[in-house]
N, C-alpha and C positions, 0 to 999 in steps of 0.2 A: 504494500500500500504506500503510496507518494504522500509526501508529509509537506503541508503550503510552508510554514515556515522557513524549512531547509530547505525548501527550492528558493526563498525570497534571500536569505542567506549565501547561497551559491551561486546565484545568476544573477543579482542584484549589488550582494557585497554590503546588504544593510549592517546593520548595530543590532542588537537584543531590542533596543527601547523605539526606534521603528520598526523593529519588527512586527513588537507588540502591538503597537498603534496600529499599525494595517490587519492585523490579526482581530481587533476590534470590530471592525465593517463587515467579515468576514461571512457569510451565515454558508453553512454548510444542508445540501438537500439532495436525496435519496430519489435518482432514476431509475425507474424500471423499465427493463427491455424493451424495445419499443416504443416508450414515451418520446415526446418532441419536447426538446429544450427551446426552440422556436421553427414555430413557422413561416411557411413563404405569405411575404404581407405585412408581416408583424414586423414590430421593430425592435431588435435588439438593445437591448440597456444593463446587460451584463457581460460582463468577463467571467469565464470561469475557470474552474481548475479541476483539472481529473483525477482523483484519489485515485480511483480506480476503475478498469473498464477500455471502454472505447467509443467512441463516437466519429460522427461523418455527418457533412454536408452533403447537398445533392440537390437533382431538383428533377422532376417529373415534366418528360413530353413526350407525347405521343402514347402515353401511359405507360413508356419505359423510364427506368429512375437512371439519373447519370452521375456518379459519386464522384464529387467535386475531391474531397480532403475526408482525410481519417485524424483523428487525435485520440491521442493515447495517453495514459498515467503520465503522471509528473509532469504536466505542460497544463500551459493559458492557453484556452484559445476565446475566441468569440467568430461573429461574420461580422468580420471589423469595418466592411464599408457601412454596413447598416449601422453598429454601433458608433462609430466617428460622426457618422451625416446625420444622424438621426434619422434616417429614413427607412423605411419597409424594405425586408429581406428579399433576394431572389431566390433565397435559399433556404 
């Protein structure tokens, strides 16, 4: 299992006392198979981070699905243009 702290320590080079602080904001939430962390339309307003598992973007035409990106434990990800722009995912 990937641990947020020691990735923000490792890849960041924070302190203990930011780290805490970002650790604060933090809220940790249980997906199940299947589930959508977001849909196409919606707009992204999170960063996340993968304890554990795996996940993908993708997007549906012709009612074939086309996997954009996989993320895996231990990494951020988001669909960072909807989350920057503020605007609805294609993904």
């Amino acid at each position: 299992m990937a641990d947020f702290s020691q990735f923000c320590y490792e890849t960041m080079q924070l302190d203990k006392a930011a780290t805490e602080d970002i650790l604060q904001g933090i809220k940790t939430k249980t997906i199940k198979k299947g589930d959508y962390l977001l849909k196409n339309g919606e707009v992204c307003r999170y960063l996340f981070f993968m304890n554990e598992g795996l996940a993908k973007t993708f997007f549906d035409k012709n009612g074939k699905e086309f996997i954009m990106r996989f993320f895996y434990e231990n990494r951020v990800f988001s669909v960072f243009d909807s989350y920057l722009t503020q605007t609805p995912s294609k993904y």
